[in-house]
N, C-alpha and C positions, 0 to 999 in steps of 0.2 A: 866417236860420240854416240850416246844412247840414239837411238833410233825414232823411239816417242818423245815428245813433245808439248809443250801446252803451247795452244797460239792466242796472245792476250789482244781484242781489237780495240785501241785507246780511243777510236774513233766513234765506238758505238756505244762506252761506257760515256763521255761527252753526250753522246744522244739519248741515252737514258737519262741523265741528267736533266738535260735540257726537259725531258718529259717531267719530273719534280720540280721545276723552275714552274712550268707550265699550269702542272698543278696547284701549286702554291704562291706562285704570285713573286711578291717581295720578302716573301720568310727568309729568316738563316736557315740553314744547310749544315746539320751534322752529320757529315757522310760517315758512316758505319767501316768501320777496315782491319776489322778485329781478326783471327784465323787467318792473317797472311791474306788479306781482301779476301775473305772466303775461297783461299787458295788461289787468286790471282795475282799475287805478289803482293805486298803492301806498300812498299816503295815508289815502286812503277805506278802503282794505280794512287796514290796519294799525290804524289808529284803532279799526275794530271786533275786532278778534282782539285788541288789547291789552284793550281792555272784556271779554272773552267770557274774560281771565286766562291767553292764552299765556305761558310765561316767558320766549322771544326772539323774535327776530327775523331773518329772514336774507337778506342780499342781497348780488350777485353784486360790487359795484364799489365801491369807497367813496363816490362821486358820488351814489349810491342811496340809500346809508345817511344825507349828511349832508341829503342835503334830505328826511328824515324827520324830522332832527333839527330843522333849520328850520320843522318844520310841528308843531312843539312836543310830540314823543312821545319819550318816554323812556325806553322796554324797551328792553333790554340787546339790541344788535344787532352779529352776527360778520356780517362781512365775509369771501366766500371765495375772493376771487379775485386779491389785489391783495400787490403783497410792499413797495411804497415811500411807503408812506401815515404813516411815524410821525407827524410833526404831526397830522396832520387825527385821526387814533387820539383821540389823548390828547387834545387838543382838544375833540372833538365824543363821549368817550366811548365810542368804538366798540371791539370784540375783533376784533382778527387772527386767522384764521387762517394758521399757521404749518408751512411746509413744508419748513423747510429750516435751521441752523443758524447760517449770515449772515446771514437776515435778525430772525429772533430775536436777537442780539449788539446789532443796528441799532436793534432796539424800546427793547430792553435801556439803549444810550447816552441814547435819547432822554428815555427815561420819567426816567434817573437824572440826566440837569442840571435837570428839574423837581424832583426828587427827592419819587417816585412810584414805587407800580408795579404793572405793565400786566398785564391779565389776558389770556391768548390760549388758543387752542384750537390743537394740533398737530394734520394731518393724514396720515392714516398711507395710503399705497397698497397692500393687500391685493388688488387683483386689476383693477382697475379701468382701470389703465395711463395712467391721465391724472396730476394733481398729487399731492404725497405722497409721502414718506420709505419707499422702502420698508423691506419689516423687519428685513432685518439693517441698515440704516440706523438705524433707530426704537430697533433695542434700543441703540447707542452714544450717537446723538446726542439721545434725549429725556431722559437723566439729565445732560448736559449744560447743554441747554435750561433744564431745569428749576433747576441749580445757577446761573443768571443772576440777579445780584444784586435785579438791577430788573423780573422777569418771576414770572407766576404761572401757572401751568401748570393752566387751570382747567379745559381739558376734552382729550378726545383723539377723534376722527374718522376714521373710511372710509366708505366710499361704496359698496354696492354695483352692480353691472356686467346683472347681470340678476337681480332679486330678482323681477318680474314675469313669467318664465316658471311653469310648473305644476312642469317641473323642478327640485328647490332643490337639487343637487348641488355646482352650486359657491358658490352662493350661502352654502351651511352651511360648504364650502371657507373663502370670506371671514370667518364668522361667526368659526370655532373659530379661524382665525389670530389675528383681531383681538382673542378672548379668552385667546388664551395670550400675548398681547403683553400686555394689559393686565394680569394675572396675572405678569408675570415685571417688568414695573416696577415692583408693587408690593413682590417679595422686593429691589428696588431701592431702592426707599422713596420711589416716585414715585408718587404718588395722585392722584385727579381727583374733579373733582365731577359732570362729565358725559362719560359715555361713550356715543357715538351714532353710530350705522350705519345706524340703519333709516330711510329714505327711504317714499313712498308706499306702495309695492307691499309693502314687507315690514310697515310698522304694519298693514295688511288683512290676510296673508298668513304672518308669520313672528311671531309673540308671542317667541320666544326672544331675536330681537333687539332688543327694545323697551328696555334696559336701562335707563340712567338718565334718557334724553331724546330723543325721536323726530321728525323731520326731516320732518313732511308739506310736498307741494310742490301737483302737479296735483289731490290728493282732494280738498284746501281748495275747488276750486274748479268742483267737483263729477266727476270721474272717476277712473273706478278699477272703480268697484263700484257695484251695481245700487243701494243703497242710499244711498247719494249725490244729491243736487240740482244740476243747473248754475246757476252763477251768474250769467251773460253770456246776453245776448240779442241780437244784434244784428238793428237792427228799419229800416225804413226808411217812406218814403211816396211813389207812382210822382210822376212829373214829370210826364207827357206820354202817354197815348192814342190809338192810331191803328188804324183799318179797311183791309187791304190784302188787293186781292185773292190767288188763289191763283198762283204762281209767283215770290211778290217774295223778292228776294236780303235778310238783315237782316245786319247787320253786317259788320268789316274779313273781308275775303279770300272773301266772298260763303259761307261755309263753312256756311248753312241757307237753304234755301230755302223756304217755306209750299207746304203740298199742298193748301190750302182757303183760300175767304175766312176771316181769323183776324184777332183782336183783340189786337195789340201795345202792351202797357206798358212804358216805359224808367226804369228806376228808377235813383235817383243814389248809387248804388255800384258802386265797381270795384276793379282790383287795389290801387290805391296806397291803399285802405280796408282792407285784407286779406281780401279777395274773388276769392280763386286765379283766373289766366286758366286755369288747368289744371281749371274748373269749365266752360269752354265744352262747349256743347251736351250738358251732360250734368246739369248743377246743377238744386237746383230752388229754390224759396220757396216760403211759404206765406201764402197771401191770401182772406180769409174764411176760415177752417179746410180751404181744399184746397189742395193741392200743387200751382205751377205750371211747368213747363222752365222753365229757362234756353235763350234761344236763339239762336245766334249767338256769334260770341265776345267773351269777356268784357272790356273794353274800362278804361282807368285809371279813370275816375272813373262809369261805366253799366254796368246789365248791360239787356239787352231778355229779356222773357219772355212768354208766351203765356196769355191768360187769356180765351181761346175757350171754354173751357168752362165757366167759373167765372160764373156771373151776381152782378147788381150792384156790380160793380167801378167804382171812379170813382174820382179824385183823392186822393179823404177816405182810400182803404182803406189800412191798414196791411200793409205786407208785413214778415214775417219771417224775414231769411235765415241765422239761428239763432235759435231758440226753439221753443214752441209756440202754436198756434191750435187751438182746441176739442181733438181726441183725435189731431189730428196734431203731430208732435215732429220737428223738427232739430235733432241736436247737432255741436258738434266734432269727436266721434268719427265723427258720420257722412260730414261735408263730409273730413276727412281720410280717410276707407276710398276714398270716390270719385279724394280729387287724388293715392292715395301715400306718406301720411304721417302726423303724429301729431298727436294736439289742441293738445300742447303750442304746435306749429310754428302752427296755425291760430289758437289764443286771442292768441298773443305778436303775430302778423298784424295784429291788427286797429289799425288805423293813428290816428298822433296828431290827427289831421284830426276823427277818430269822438269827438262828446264822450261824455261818461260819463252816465249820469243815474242816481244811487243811490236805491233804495227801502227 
């Protein structure tokens, strides 16, 4: 069996939760679990957030949604991204979201030769520029929507664009639009049962927008905030060993050379693991509780690292190239501040190849 690893802690995806409970009170809970839980599995990590009494569920595709449904979970799960799914909907019980007046009509047909009907959530684009009615859109076509014989109009959605800046200038922009929307469908006599904008950054950061139901995504899975746990470990165990003197070339493009006789471990992770090449000669792990380079560059399936100064290393040691050992810590955020980018990009990285191990 592969050598790497992902180690999932179900015990501190509960405790970040618990921190969203905390934050918000008595709201529902749409736990975000799109990308495979942001590469934590979505199975495993759904199974426990339905136990721990979120009220949905959310994922990016319907293919997402129905092999949740296959692995016999039952919370109510919207789908945000997909406009030609009516069978698979109604079938597997899934909520649309809805952006748009055609394909609500389409729900609409479908639900009505079952003679059914379909609960979906409309979404509104107040500032975000991606999917979403905007709002002089929203003010015509969601009294419309909602007049479709065979649809239920059970919640209404935006999204905000930057709620994670210090600045909330437009973010409160977005807020007060979305609530003078929702205030003016209701002198319409369009009502909802969940109205929800706040994504990670604002459940931590904006209580105002917490309204009826809150959208955590990356906090679940430990970031955001200092008070938080990561749940992912990715851990591994070296392959191979070797003493080479001082001047030897390591890796493709000769791009490190040794300035001493040094002690080279090849460990069996690399990029197609989600192990940035954009970590060459700059990455590190951690082996016995010390930090050791990355050296060389970082190759599909190895990375080489130096562990010259680290005694009693051998086969058996475990390296960790996210997590922690004794009082030293890797995270996501870190290995993304070093390649450019965001944890998001590095947790969703971590490749099908990596099996899961849940504790």
């Amino acid at each position: 069996m592969q050598k790497t690893f992902a180690e999932i802690d179900l015990n501190a995806l509960a405790h970040n939760l618990g921190v969203v409970k905390k934050k918000t009170g008595n709201i529902n809970i749409l736990a975000v679990v799109k990308a495979n839980a942001y590469g934590h599995g979505a199975v495993e990590i759904s199974q426990r957030l339905v136990r721990e009494g979120v009220s949905y569920l959310g994922t990016a595709f319907t293919g997402e949604a129905v092999a949740l449904r296959d692995e016999g979970i039952k919370a109510p799960i919207l789908v945000f991204f997909d406009r030609d799914h009516t069978e698979e909907c109604l079938h597997y019980g899934l909520t649309p979201l809805i952006f748009d007046f055609s394909s609500a009509k389409k729900f609409s047909a479908a639900a009505g030769k079952l003679k059914r009907r379909l609960s979906v959530h409309i979404k509104v684009d107040t500032g975000m520029g991606r999917l979403g009615l905007t709002l002089s859109e929203a003010r015509k076509e969601i009294p419309r929507i909602a007049a479709l014989k065979n649809i239920v109009v059970e919640g209404l959605m935006s999204h905000f664009s930057e709620a994670d800046l210090r600045d909330k200038t437009f973010a409160d922009e977005q807020l007060n639009a979305f609530l003078s929307l929702r205030k003016e469908l209701r002198r319409k006599g369009v009502t909802v049962k969940y109205s929800h904008i706040a994504n990670s950054a604002a459940v931590l950061s904006m209580p105002s927008a917490h309204l009826d139901m809150v959208r955590p995504g990356i906090m679940l899975y430990g970031y955001g905030d200092d008070g938080l746990k990561p749940v992912l470990s990715l851990k591994s165990r070296i392959l191979m060993m070797k003493k080479v003197p001082a001047g030897t070339f390591i890796g493709y493009g000769r791009t490190f050379v040794t300035k001493r006789k040094s002690i080279i471990a090849t460990v069996p992770a690399g990029y197609a693991d989600g192990y940035s090449r954009r970590l060459s000669n700059k990455g590190e792990v951690l082996i016995k509780g010390k930090r050791a380079p990355v050296i060389g560059r970082v190759c599909m399936d190895t990375i080489m690292v130096d562990v010259t100064d680290i005694p009693g290393v051998d086969l058996d040691s475990e390296v960790a190239l996210i997590g922690s050992q004794g009082k030293e810590k890797i995270t996501a955020a870190d290995i993304a501040e070093k390649t450019g980018t965001i944890a998001y990009e590095v947790l969703t990285s971590v490749g099908p190849r990596v099996r899961r191990v849940y504790k």
